[in-house]
C-alpha positions, -999 to 999 in steps of 0.1 A, spaced: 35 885 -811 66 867 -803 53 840 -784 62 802 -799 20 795 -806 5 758 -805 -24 749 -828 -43 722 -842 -44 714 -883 -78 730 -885 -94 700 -885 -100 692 -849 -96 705 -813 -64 713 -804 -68 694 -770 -52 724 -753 -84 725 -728 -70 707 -709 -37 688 -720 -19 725 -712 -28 719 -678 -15 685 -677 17 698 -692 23 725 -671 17 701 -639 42 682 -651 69 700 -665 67 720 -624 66 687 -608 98 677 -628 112 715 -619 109 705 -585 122 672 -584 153 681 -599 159 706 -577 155 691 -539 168 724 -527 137 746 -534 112 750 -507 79 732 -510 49 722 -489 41 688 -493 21 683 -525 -5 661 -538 -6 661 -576 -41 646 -592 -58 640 -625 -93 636 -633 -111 624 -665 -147 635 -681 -141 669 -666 -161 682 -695 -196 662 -692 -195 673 -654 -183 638 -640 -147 648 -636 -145 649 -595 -177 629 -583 -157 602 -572 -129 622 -563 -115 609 -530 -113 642 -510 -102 623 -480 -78 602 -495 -57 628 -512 -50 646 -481 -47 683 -495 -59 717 -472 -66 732 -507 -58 730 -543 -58 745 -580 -71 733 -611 -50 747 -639 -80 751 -668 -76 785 -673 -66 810 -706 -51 842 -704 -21 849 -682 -26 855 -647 -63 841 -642 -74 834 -608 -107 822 -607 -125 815 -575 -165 815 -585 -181 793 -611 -214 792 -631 -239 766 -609 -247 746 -641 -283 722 -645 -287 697 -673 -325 699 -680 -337 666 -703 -372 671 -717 -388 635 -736 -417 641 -754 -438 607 -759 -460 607 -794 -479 587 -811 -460 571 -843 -480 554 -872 -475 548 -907 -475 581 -923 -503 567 -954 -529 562 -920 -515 592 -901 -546 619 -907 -561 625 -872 -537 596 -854 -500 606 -856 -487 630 -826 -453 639 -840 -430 643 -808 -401 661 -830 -427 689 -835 -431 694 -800 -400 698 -793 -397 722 -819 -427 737 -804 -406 739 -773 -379 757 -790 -394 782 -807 -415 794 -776 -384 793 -753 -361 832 -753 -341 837 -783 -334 875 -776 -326 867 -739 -315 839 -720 -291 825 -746 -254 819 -747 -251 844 -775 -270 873 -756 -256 872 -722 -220 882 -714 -208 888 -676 -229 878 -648 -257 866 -667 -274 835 -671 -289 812 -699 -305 784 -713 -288 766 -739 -302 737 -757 -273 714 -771 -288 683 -782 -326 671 -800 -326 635 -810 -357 610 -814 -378 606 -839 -421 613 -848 -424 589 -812 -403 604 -792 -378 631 -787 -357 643 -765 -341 675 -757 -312 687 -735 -305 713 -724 -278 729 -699 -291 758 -675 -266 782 -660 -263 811 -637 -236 822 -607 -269 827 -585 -292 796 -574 -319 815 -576 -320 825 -611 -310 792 -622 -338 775 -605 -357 802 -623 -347 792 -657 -351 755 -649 -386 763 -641 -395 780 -675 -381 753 -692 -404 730 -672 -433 750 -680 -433 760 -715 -424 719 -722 -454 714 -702 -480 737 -719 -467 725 -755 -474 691 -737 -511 704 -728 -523 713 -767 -517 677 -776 -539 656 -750 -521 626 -764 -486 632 -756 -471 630 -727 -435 650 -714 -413 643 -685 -385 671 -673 -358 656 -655 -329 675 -639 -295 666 -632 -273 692 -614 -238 694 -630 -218 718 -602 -220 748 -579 -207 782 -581 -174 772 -565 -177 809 -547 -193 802 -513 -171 772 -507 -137 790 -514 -147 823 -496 -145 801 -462 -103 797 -472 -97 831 -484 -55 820 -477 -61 799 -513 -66 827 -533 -43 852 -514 -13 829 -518 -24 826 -555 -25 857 -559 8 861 -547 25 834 -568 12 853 -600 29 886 -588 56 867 -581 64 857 -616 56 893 -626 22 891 -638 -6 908 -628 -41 885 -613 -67 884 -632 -99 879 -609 -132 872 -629 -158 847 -628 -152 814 -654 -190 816 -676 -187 780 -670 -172 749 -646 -144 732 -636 -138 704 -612 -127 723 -587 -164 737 -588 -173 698 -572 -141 695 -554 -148 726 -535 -182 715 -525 -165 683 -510 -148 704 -485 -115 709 -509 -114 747 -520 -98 744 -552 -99 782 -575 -88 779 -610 -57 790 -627 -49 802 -663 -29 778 -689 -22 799 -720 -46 784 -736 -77 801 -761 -104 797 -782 -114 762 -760 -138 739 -780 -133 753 -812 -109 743 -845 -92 778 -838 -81 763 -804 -42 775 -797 -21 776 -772 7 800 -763 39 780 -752 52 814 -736 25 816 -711 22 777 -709 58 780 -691 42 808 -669 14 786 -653 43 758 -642 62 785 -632 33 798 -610 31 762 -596 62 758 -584 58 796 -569 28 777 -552 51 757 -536 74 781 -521 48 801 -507 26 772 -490 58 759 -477 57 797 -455 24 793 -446 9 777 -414 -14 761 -429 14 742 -450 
């Protein structure tokens, strides 16, 4: 109530996750450099693509940019701070059939769809899902089945904020694809993983200065941090494994990935606000 609200026609995404960040970067590097009088710390200012698909900061030149720390803005509701991460898998299971004409199939055809159905069905559905987990818990989440009676492959994406249970659910994934695999002598499966990113938590807890200042900066526009754990990624979940500690801040955006995507122009003017907060502060700190 109040607020000036962006949204889409219905029809598509928005594009809020994550052209409010982009905006909000913007509109406080402009701020700043129309106002050579504020204090600042020397900033480095960065964009990365395919952030989504987990590819956004794998060739991210740490080195090259020459920052102590930094902050993704991909967050939602006002004051977000955000300083673990999911640790996110992609699991890709291929069944391999045997395909024949259909009029000659009795006794021959090894349809690799139905495994993977197989593989479905047997895998949680009351646990272990995106829709049955909230707060610190995992899931597997199977986003994709293509193929056809030869072979099929499904994807999935395995997630968790400890390694442990993660590897855990990759595992059960391996093994129920393997015992569907088993019943039909003829097929054959293969299980590959791919990790996506880490829980950004053990890298950034070794600068605990990049969340205090944040912290700070969010006060200092009268808002109140919001710590809790993204049930998800972002680049500065890679970027902080490279040795750049890089927490997430909110944008004003909600409802990512969905038609009912908005965005709140209100708190959109927040976030740059708290960026150029950021700037003032770091420009106190030693580390600045």
């Amino acid at each position: 109530m109040g607020h000036d609200v962006v949204t889409s026609s219905g029809d598509t995404l928005l594009g809020a996750d994550d052209k409010a960040g982009v905006a909000e970067i913007m509109a406080a590097v402009a701020y700043l450099a129309a106002r050579p009088e504020l204090p600042r710390a020397t900033l480095k200012v960065g964009f990365t693509p395919d952030e989504e698909i987990g590819e956004g900061a794998t060739l991210f030149d740490v080195a090259r940019f020459g920052a102590a720390c930094a902050y993704t803005l991909d967050g939602s509701q006002p004051g977000e701070i955000q300083d673990e991460t999911f640790s996110g898998t992609e699991v890709v299971v291929t069944y391999q059939g045997v395909d024949i004409h259909t009029g000659w199939a009795t006794g021959k055809l090894v349809n690799a769809i139905r495994l993977g159905g197989r593989l479905l069905a047997r895998l949680p559905s009351d646990r272990l899902t995106p829709e049955t987990t909230s707060d610190r818990e995992g899931f597997i989440h199977p986003y994709d089945i293509s193929g056809d009676a030869g072979r099929a492959e499904i994807r999935f994406i395995a997630r968790d904020f400890d390694d442990g249970l993660l590897a855990e659910h990759i595992a059960l994934i391996r093994r129920v694809a393997e015992e569907v695999a088993a019943e039909e002598p003829r097929s054959r499966v293969s299980v590959e993983e791919r990790p996506q990113y880490p829980n950004m938590r053990r890298f950034v807890d070794e600068f605990p200065q990049v969340v205090d200042v944040a912290e700070r900066a969010i006060r200092a526009e009268g808002i109140e941090p919001v710590k809790e754990p993204i049930r998800g990624g972002t680049d500065g979940s890679v970027l902080s494994s490279k040795g750049l500690p890089t927490p997430n801040l909110f944008t004003g955006g909600h409802e990512y990935h969905s038609v009912r995507e908005w965005a709140s122009v209100h708190d959109m003017a927040s976030a740059a606000a708290v960026v150029v907060r950021l700037a003032g502060l770091w420009a106190e700190e030693p580390a600045a």
